[in-house]
N, C-alpha and C positions, 0 to 999 in steps of 0.2 A: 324396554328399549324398542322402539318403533324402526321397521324395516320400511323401507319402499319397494314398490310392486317388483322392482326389476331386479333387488337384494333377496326377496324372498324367493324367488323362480330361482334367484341361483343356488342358494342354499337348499331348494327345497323340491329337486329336478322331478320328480315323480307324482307331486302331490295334482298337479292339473292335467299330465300327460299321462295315459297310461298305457301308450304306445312307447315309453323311455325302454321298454324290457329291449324290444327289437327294432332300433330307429334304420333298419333300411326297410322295414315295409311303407313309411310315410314318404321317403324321400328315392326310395325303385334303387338305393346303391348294392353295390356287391357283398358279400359278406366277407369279413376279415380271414378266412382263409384262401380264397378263392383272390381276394385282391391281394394278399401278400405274396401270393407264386406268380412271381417275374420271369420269365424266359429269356435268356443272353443273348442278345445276338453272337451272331460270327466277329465283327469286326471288336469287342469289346471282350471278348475272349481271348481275341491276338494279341491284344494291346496289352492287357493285363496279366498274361500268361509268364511272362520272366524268365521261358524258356524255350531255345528252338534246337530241333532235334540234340535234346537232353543236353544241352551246355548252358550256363548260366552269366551272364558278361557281370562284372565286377566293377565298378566305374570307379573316377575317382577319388571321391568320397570314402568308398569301402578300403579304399586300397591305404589310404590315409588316416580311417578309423585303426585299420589293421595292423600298420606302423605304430600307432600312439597306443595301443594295446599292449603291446608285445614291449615295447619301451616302457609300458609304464608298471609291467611285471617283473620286466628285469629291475627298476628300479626299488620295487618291494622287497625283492629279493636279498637285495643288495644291505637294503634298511634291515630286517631281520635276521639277513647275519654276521650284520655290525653291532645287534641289538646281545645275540647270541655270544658272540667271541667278545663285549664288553662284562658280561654276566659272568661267565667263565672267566677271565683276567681276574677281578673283586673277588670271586669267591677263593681264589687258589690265592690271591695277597690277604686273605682273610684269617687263610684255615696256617699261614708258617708261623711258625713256632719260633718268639720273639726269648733270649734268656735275660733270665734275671740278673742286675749287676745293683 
């Protein structure tokens, strides 16, 4: 199977360069630790914070997640034990004792 030049440099990144070990000495970049520690500013701190002297606002969205929550446990609730007092009725019309005639 025949590659072309620009198929086999991809498949083959080492074979002509042998500066691939450490590609920021050809190109003067930073190295991957040093470029991944970002420093926050102030203003994107405030912004992202969620909280001002230790209260947290609840918009809403949450308020109405919190509703459909709570409604939708009492509604399980409910199913389970209708699920339960049906199991119970069957088994006690199961276990009387019918006489022979």
């Amino acid at each position: 199977m025949a590659f072309s030049p620009t198929a086999y440099d991809f498949f083959h990144p080492n074979a002509k360069h042998p500066v691939a070990k450490d590609p920021c000495v050809a190109s003067n970049c930073s190295p991957l630790p040093i470029a991944a520690h970002v420093e926050a500013t102030e203003g994107h701190e405030s912004r992202f914070s969620g909280s001002q002297n230790g209260k947290t606002k609840v918009g809403a969205g949450g308020i109405v997640g919190i509703v459909f929550g709570l409604g939708f446990v009492v509604f399980l609730a409910m199913g389970v034990y209708y699920v339960i007092v049906a199991r119970r009725t069957n088994l006690t019309r199961a276990n009387t004792v019918k006489p022979d005639v």
